[in-house]
C-alpha positions as CSV (number, residue, x, y, z in Angstrom):
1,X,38.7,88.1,61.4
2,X,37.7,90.6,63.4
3,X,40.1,93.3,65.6
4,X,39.5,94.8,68.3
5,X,41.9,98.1,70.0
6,X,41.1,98.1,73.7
7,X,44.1,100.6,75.5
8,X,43.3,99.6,79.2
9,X,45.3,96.8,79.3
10,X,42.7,94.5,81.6
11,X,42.0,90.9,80.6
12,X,38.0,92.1,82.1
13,X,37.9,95.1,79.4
14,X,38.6,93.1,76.3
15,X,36.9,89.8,77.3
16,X,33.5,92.6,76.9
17,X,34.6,93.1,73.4
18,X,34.8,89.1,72.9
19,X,31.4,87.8,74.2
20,X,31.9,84.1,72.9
21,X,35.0,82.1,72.0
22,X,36.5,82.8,68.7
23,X,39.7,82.1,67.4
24,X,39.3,84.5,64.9
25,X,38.6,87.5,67.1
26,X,42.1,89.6,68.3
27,X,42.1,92.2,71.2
28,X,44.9,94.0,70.8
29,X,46.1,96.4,74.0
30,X,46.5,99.6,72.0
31,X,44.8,103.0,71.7
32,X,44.2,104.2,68.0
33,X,45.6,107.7,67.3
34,X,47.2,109.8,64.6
35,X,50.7,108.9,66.0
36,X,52.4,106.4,67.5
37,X,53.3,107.4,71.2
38,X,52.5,106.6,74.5
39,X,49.7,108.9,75.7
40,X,47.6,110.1,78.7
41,X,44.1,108.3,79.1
42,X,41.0,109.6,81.3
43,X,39.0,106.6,82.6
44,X,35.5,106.5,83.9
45,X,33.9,104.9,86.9
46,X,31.1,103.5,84.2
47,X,33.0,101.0,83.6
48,X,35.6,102.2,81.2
49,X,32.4,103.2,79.0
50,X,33.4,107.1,78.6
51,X,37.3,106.8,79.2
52,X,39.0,108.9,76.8
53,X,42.7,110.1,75.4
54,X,40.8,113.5,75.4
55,X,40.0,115.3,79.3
56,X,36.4,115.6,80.0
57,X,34.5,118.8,79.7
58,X,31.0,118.9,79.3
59,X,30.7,115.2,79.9
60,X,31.1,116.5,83.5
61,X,28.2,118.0,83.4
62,X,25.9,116.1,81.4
63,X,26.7,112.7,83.2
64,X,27.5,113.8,87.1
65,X,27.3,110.2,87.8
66,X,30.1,109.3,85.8
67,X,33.6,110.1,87.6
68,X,37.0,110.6,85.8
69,X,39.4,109.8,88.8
70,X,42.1,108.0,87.2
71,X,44.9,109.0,84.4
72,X,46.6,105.7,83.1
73,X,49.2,106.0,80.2
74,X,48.1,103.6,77.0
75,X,50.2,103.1,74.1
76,X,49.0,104.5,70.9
77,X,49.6,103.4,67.5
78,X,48.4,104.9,64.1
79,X,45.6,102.6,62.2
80,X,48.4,101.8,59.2
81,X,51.0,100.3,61.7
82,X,49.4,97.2,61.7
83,X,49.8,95.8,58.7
84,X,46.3,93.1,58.5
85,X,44.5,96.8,58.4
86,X,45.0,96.7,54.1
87,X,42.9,93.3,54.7
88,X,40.2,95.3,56.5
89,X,37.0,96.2,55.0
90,X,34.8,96.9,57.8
91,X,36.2,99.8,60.5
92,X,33.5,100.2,63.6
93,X,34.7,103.3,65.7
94,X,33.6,104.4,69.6
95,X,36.7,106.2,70.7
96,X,35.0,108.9,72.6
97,X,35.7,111.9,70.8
98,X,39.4,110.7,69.0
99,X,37.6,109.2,65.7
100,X,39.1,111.9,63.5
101,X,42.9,110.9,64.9
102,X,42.0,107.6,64.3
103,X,41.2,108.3,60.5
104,X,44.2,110.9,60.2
105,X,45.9,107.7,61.3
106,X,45.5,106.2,57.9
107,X,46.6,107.6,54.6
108,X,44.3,104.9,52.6
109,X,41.1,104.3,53.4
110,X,40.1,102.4,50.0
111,X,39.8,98.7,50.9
112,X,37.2,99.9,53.9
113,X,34.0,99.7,52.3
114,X,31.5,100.7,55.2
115,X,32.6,103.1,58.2
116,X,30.1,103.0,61.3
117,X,31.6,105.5,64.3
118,X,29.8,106.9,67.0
119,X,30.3,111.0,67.2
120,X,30.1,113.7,69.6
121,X,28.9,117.1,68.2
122,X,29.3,119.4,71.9
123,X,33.1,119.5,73.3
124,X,31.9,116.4,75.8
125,X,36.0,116.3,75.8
126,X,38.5,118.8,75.7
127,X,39.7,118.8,71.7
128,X,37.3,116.1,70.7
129,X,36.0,116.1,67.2
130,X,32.7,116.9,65.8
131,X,30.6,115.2,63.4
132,X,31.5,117.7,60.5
133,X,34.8,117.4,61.3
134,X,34.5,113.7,60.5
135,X,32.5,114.4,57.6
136,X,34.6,115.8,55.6
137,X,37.7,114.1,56.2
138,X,35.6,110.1,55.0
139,X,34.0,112.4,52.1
140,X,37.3,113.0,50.8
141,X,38.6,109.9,51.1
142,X,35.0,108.6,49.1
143,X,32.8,107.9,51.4
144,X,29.3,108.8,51.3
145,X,27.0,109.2,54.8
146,X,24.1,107.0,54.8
147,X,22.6,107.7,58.1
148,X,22.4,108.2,61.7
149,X,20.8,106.0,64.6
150,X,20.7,105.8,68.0
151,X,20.8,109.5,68.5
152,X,21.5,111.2,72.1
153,X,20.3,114.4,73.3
154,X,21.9,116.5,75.9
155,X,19.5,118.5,78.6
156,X,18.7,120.6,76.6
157,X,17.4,118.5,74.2
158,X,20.0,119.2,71.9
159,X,21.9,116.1,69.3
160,X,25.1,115.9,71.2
161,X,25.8,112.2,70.0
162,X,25.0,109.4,67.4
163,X,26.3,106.7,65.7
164,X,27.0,107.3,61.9
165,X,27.1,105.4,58.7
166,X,29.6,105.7,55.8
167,X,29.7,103.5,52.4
168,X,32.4,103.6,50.0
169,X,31.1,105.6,46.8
C-alpha cells in the first residue's frame, strides 16, 4: 500500500501523486508536521511544486518566476497519528524545507528501513531545515546516509538542494 499526504485539498493535486488506478494507493488531505494543528501554507504559482508550511526567503530570489500569492490553512497531523504508519517501511519525503518536523513527528522510526527526502541546505524558506540538521536526527534513530542524487545548485553554483538516501543500520 502506498500513502500519500497532499495538504491542498484539490482532487487535481493528489490525482499527480496517483498517475494510474490503484486501489491500493491513499491520498490523504493532510500536511505532515511535528504537531497536530491546523497551520498556515504558502502556495506557488508552479503548480503547487514549491508550496510550503514555511514563508519563502531565498526561493524568492533564486526562482523569480515562481510567485507565492496565496496563504491557505491545511491541517497538520504528526506522522504517528496514523496508525498504518507502524506498517510502513518505506518513507519518501518532499516537504519543502519541513522534513525535520516531519521526523520529529515520529518517536519510532524502526520499522522504516530506507528514508529517501529531498533537502534544502540555504534558508530557501524562512525556518526550514538543513541537510545536517536531518542528518543527525535519522543517525540517531539508526540510519546510515547512502548517497545523494539529483543535486541543485543555486547562482552561484553553490549545493542548495538534493535528494538523500538513508538505510536502516
Amino acid at each position: 500500500k502506498i500513502y500519500a499526504f497532499e495538504p491542498i485539498n484539490n482532487p487535481s493535486v493528489c490525482n499527480q501523486l496517483i498517475l494510474h488506478e490503484d486501489y491500493n494507493t491513499y491520498c490523504l488531505n493532510y500536511a505532515l508536521t511535528d504537531h497536530n494543528d491546523v497551520m498556515c501554507f504558502h502556495t506557488s504559482s508552479n503548480n503547487f511544486e514549491s508550496s510550503s508550511l514555511f514563508e519563502p526567503q531565498e526561493h524568492i530570489t533564486e526562482f523569480p518566476d515562481v510567485k507565492f500569492t496565496d496563504i491557505i490553512f491545511v491541517k497538520c497531523r504528526r506522522l504517528d497519528h496514523f496508525h498504518f504508519v507502524q506498517f510502513c517501511d518505506v518513507l519518501i519525503m518532499d516537504v519543502q524545507g519541513a522534513e525535520l518536523s516531519v521526523l520529529k513527528g515520529t518517536n519510532d522510526l524502526s520499522n522504516f528501513r530506507l528514508i529517501i527526502l529531498e533537502y534544502i541546505s540555504s534558508n530557501m524558506y524562512n525556518n526550514s531545515c538543513t541537510f545536517e540538521d536531518i542528518h543527525r536526527r535519522v543517525l540517531d534513530r539508526g540510519f546510515e546516509y547512502r548517497e545523494t542524487f539529483s543535486v541543485y545548485y543555486n547562482l552561484t553554483t553553490q549545493v542548495f538542494a538534493g535528494n538523500a538516501i538513508f538505510v536502516k543500520r
